[in-house]
N, C-alpha and C positions, 0 to 999 in steps of 0.2 A: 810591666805593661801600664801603660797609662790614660786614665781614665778619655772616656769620649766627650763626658762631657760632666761638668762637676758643681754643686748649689753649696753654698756657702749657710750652713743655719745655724740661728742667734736664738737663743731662749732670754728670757726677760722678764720682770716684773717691778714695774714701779722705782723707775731708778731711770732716769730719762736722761740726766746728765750724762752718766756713765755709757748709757743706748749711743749719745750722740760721738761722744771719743771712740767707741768703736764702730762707728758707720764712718767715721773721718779715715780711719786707720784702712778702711775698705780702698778709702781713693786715694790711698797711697801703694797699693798692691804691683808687680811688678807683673802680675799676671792674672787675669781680670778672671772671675769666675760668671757661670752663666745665668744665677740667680741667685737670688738671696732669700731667706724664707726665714723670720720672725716669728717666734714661737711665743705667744704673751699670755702668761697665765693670770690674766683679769688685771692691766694695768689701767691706770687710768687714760681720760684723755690727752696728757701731757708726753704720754709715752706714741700716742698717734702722731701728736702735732710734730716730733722728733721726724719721726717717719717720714710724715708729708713733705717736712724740708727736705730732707737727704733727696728726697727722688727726684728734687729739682735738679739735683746736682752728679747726678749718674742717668746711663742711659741703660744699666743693669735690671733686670725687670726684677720686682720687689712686692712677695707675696704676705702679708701681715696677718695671722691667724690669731685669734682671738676667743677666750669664754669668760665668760661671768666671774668673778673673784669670789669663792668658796671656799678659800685655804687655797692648800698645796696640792695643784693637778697638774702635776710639770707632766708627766709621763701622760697624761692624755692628748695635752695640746702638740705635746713633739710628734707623736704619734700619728697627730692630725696633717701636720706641716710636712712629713715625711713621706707620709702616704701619699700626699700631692705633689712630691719633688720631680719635677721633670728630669733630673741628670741623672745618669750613671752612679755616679762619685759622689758621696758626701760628706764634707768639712763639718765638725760640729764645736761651737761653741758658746761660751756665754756670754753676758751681757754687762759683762766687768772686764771684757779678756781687751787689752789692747794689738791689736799682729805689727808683727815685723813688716819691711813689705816684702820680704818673702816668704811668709809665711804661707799663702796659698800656694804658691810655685814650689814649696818645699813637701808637700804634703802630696801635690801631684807629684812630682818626682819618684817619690819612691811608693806611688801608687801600687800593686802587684794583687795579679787574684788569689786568694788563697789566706789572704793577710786583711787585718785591722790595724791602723796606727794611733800607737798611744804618744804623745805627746806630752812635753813638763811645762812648767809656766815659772816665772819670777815674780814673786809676790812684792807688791811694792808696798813701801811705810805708809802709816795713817797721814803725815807731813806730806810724804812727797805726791801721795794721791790725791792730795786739797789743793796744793800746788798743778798739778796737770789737769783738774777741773776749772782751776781760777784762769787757767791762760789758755787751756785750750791746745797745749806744746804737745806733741805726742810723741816729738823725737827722745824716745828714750837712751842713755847708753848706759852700759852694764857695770861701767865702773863709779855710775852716779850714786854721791849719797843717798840711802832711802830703797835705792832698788837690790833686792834681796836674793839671794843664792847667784853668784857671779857664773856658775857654769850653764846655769838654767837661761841665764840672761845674754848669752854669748853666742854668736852665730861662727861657727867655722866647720862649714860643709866636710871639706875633705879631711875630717878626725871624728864625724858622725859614726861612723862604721865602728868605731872604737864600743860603742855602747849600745847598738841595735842589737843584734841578735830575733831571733823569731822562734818565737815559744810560746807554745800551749799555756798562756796565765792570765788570768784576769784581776787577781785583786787590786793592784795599783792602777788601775784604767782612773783616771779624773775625765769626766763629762767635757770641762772646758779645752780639752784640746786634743782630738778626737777627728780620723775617718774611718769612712767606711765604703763597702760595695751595698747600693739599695737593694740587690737581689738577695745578699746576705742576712739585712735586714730585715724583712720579707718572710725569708726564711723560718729567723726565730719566731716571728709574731711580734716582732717591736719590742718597743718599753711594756716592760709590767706594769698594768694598772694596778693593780694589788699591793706595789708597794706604795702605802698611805703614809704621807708629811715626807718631811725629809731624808734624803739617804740612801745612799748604794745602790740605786734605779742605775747605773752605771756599769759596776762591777756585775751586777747582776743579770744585763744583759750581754757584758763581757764572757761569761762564764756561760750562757748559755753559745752564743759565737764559739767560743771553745769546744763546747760539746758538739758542734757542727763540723768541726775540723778547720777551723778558722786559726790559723795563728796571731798572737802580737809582736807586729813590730816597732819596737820601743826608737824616738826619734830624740835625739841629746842631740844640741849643739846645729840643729835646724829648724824650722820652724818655731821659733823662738816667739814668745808672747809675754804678754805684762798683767797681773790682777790686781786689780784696781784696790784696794783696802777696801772694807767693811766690816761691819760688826756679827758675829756667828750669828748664823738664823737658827730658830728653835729647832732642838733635836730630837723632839719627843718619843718620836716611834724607830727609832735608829736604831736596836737593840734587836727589833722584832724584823726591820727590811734587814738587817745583816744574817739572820736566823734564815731567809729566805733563799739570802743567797746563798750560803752553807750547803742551804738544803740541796739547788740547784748543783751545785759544783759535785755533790757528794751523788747524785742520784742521776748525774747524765741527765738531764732535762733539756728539751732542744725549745719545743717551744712554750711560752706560756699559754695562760689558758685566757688569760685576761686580758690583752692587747689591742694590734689592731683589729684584730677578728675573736669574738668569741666564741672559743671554741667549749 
């Protein structure tokens, strides 16, 4: 079953170059989503001015959420952007992810109630990521030097099946390439705020989806995306949000306490 109707969201912070290659890669899509919604955990003005341009050059309506830079509150502001999504259906990714163009028409495809799609990505070199900010090229291909993991980077729809399956699993979920049903969402109570800095705000809301009766279905060889290179962000508290999700997966936990609603 496929969605009625589906918001494309971008989390972001301070990396404006990178915002602008994937609002490019937006108007190259084969299948136009109905929003877009900008999740910016306290970027500067340079991350606006990105914005401003793009909207001259679509006619997608473009919702940009915004708090204060206080560290790491990715899970409030998505939270925020989420809870305001007008679609059905939501795409979720980051603000380093380059798409295929069909990468949203792939993701609708094998939309279905009952299911989450997790999605891989092709990490690209620190070379060929200076290279596609220097020019602005976004046509990636997957046998390019620089571009990393050839299966990850490879579209061939009809051998997808090869490797979906739909199971009960959360740990391998990555944030960047990601949908969902918003009723689903909902459901849990969102992103955990409790998970503080970096880490597994991901898996952890995977894991509660899980304990909703939510299955994953794993997308290889479809909706195909690019990440951009950078350098790891500090992982201070990664030890205690993985502790959290553990605890989640172990105790059946559906929603949290701290999200969009506190309960």
């Amino acid at each position: 079953m496929s969605a009625n109707s589906t918001s494309l969201l971008i989390s972001t912070y301070n990396w404006p170059e990178a915002l602008e290659l994937v609002l490019k890669s937006i108007l190259h899509q084969t299948v136009e989503v109905n929003e877009i919604l900008i999740a910016d955990d306290g970027s500067d003005d340079r991350t606006k001015s990105v914005i401003d341009a793009f909207k001259k050059n679509t006619s997608i309506p473009i919702k940009h959420f915004w708090h204060e830079d206080k560290g790491f509150r990715k899970t409030i502001i998505m939270n925020e952007a989420l809870t305001n999504a007008d679609s059905d259906y939501i795409i979720q990714i980051d603000g380093d992810i380059i798409m295929h163009p069909n990468f949203i028409a792939d993701h609708i495809s094998d939309a279905k109630k009952g299911l989450y799609i997790k999605g891989s990505r092709s990490m690209l070199s620190d070379d060929r990521t200076k290279q596609i900010i220097a020019t602005k090229n976004i046509n990636i291909h997957p046998l390019t030097e620089g571009v990393g993991s050839k299966i990850n980077a490879s579209r061939i729809p009809m051998l997808s099946f090869l490797f979906r399956g739909d199971k009960h699993r959360s740990n391998n979920l990555r944030g960047c390439n990601f949908s969902f049903w918003k009723k689903d969402f909902l459901a849990v109570n969102g992103y955990n705020n409790d998970l503080e800095g970096w880490g597994h705000e991901d898996i952890e809301l995977a894991a509660r989806l899980t304990n909703l009766g939510i299955k994953q279905r794993q997308l290889k060889l479809k909706a195909v995306c690019f990440h951009l290179y950078h350098k790891i962000n500090p992982r201070h508290n990664e030890d205690l949000n993985y502790k959290k999700y553990l605890a989640v997966a172990k105790n059946g936990t559906v929603k949290c306490k701290n999200g969009i609603k506190h309960l």
